[in-house]
N, C-alpha and C positions, 0 to 999 in steps of 0.2 A: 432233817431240817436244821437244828442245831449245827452238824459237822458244814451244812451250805454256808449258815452267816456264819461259824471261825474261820470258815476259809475266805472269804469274801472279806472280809479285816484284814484279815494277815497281808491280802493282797496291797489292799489299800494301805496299808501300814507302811509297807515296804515301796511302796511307790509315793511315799511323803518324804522317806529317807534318804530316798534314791534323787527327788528334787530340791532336798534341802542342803546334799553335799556336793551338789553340782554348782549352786547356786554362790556358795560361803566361799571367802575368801581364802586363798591357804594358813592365812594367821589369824581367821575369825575376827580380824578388825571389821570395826565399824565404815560402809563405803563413805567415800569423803564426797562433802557436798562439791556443786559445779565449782566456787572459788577455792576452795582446795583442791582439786581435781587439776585446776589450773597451777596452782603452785607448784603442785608436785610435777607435772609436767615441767614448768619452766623452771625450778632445781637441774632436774634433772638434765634437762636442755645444758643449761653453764658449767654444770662439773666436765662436761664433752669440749676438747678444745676443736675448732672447725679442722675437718680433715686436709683442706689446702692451704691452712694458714699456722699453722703450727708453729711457736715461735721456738728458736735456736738457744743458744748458752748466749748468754750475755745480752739476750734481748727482753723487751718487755712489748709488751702491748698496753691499749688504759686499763684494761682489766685482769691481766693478768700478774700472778705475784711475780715479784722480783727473781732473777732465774743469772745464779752466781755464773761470772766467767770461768773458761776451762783452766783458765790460764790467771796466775796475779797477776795484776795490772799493780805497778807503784807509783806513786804519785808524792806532792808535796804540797804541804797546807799550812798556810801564814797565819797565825790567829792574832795574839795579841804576850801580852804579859802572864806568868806563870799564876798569878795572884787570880789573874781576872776572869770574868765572863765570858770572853771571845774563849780563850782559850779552852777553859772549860765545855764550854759547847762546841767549840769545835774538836776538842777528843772525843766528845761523844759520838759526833759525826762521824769522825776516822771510824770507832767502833764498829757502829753500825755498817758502812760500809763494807768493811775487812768479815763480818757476819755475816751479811746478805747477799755480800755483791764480788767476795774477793776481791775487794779494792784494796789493798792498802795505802794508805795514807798518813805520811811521816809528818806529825805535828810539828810545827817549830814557832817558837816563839818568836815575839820581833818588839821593838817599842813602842809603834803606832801602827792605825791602819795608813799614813801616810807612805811609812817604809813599804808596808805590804801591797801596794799598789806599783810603787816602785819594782820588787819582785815581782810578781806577775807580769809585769811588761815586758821584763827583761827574762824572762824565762826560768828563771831559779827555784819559783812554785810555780803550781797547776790550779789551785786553789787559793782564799783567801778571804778573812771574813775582815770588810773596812767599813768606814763611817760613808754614806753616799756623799755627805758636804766634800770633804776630801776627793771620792773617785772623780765625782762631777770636774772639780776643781783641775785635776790634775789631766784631764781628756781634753780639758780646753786652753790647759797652760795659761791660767789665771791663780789668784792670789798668790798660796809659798809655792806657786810650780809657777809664775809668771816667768822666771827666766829659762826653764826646761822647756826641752819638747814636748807636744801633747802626746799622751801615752792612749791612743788613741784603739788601742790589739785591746781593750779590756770593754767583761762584757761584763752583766750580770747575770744569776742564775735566779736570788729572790731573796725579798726582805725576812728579817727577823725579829727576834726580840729587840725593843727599846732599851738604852739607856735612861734613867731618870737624870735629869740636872740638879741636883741638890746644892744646895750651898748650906754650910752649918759654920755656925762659930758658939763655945764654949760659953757657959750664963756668967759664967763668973766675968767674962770682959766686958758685959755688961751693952754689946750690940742688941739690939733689938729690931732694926729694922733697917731696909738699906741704906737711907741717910747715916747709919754709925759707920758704914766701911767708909765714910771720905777720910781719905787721907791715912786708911789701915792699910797693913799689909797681908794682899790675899795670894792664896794660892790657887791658879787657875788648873793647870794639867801637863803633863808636859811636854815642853816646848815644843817638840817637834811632833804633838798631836791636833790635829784640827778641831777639839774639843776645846782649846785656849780658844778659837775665833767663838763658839758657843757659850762660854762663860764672860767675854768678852760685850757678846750683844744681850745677853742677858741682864749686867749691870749698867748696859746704856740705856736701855726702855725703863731701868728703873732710876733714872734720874743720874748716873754715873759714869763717864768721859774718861779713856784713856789719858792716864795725867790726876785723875780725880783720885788715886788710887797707888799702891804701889805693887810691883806683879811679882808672884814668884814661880817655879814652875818645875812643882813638884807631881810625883807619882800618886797614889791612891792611897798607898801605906806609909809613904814618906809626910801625905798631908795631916793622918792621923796624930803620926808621930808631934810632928811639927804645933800643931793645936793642942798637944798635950804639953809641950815643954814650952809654948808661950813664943816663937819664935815666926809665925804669925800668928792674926789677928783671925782670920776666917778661910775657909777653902771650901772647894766648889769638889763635890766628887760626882762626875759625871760615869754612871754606871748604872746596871740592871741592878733594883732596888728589891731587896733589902740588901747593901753593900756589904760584906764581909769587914772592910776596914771600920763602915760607920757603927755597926754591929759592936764591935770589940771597942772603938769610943763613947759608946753612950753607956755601955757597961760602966764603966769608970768614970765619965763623968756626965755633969750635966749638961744639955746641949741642948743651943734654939735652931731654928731651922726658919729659914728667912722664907718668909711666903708671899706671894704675888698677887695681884688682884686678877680675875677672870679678862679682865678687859686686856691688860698689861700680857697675859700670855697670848691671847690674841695678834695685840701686837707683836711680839715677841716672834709669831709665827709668820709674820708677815715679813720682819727682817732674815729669818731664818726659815727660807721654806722647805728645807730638808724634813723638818722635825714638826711634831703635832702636838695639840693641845691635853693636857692628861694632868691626873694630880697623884701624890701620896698618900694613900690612906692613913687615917688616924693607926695610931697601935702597931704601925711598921717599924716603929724602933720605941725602946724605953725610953719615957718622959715625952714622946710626939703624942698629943693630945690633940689632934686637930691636924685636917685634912691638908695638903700644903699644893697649891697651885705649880705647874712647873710644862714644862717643855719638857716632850719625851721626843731620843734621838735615836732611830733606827739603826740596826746593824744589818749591812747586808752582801749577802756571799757573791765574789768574785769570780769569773774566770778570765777568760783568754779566746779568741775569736778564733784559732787555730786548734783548740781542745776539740775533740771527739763530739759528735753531735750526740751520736747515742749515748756516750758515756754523761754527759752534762744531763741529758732527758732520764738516766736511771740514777741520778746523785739526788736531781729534783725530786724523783717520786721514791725515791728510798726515802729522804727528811721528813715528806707529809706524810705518808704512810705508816711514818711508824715515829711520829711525832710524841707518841704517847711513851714511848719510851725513851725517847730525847730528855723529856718534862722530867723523867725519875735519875735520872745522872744529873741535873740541874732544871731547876723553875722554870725558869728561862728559855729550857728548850718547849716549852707549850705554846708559847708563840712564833715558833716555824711553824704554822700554818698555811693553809689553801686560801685563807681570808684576808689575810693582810700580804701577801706573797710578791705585792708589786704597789702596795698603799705607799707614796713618797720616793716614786722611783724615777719621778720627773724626768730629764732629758738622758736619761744611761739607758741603752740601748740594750735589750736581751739577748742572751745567747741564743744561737738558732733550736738548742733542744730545751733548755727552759721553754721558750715560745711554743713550740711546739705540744709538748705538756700542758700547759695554761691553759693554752687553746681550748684542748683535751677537757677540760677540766671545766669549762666553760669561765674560767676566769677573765680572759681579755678575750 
């Protein structure tokens, strides 16, 4: 009797063993509930690219990463000045590209986004990052391009960082608010940038008249210079804020920063509708105690209506994409964004592979 029921266990023993390792997983995890169940399926679904769609070298799809050409592609890219922010971000750009995409892209400097717009039309770059006032201007052979033809081959691919409008004069001259520039001598930008026509309607909505004033039209470092040594009165540095040059003047001296009322940039934006409402944060430079009203003025990247569709559709989603690392080569690159990608891009026409993209992207 005893050897019936050991054997009668044993059996049953062995057959709880036998349905316990059939049942357990090969890694004894715990089974995942239905919503994990589902996850892990649809991972596993996208890491599989579809077997008839397969994208090739140099192509992308919306979801897939970036996929370098066999071949370098060279190209040529107009930023701005060596000092400045165009430039700046647009090396990073180059980088990025020539990383991800075997692009390369031969930086070059230029004066303004005026010149650069010029190139581009005429074929000398493939790229180019300008003010829209300016591209606008110059497709329609109005303002400083009323006597040219409209450069009409130029498209856009997408907005960028803002410039701030700053205007700063030294405490010691003793301006305080914009009724002191009458009759001083400011420095606007220069001359042959479209940022003079913005510093221009900026001291008309504040009560001041070409004539009211005397112009000079200096660069970003030269205005610095120039407000250190007394040789004007005030200058307007229009650039992504905090400025490298303002930066290195309030170091040294003291400096006010002429501020506008909410209403007046409104205005402001009504005479200038390239650019939008925004202010300076207090504490963006030493001795700015207080928040400063101002017109912020978009930069934004150029091409060419005969450029590459696909190559413009993989320039655009390389910048968003890896936007984050645009922002640590310069601040400034955190605003190539999907968000503001086409904010102010009023009557300029997009390239067929930006568009394309956007689309994609549910932007436009």
């Amino acid at each position: 009797m005893k050897t019936s029921k050991v054997l009668i266990f044993c059996l049953m023993l062995a057959l709880i063993l036998c349905f316990a390792a059939g049942c357990a997983s090969p890694d004894t995890a715990e089974p995942a509930t239905g919503n994990e169940a589902a996850a892990n399926t649809e991972n596993q679904t996208n890491t599989q690219p579809p077997s008839d769609s397969a994208a090739t070298e140099g192509e992308t799809t919306a979801d897939d990463e970036l996929i370098p050409y066999p071949e370098t592609i060279n190209l040529a890219f107009a930023t701005g000045g060596s000092g400045g922010t165009y430039y700046v971000v647009g090396s990073g750009m180059a980088s990025l590209a020539e990383k991800y995409l075997n692009v390369r892209m031969m930086v070059q400097t230029s004066s303004s986004s005026t010149e650069n717009g010029r190139l581009l039309a005429n074929k000398e770059v493939d790229f180019a990052i300008c003010r829209p006032d300016g591209t606008y201007y110059s497709m329609v052979a109005e303002r400083e391009f009323a006597d040219e033809e409209p450069l009409t081959n130029l498209r856009a691919v997408m907005l960028g960082h803002a410039s701030s409008v700053q205007c700063v004069a030294l405490k010691k001259s003793g301006i305080d608010d914009w009724e002191d520039l009458r009759g001083k001598r400011i420095a606007l930008a220069p001359q042959s940038s479209p940022a003079v026509y913005i510093a221009r309607s900026t001291l008309e909505v504040n009560g001041l008249k070409e004539g009211d004033y005397k112009e000079a039209y200096l660069t970003l470092a030269e205005t610095a210079e120039a407000l250190k040594n007394g040789s004007i009165d005030a200058g307007f540095f229009i650039s992504a804020a905090p400025t490298s040059a303002v930066l290195d003047l309030t170091s040294t001296s003291e400096c006010v920063f002429l501020n506008m009322t909410e209403q007046r940039v409104d205005e402001l934006c009504g005479v200038y509708p390239f650019g939008f409402k925004g202010y300076l944060p207090a504490g963006t430079y030493e001795g700015q105690d207080e928040d400063i009203w101002m017109i912020r003025d978009p930069a934004i990247l150029m091409t060419r209506e005969d450029v590459d569709e696909e190559l413009v559709y993989n320039i655009i989603k390389l910048i968003t994409t890896h936007v984050d690392e645009l922002a640590e080569i310069h601040p400034s690159g955190a605003e190539w964004d999907l968000e503001t990608a086409v904010d102010g891009l009023g009557e300029i026409p997009l390239h067929p592979g930006a568009e394309k993209y956007l689309k994609e992207k549910g932007i436009i």
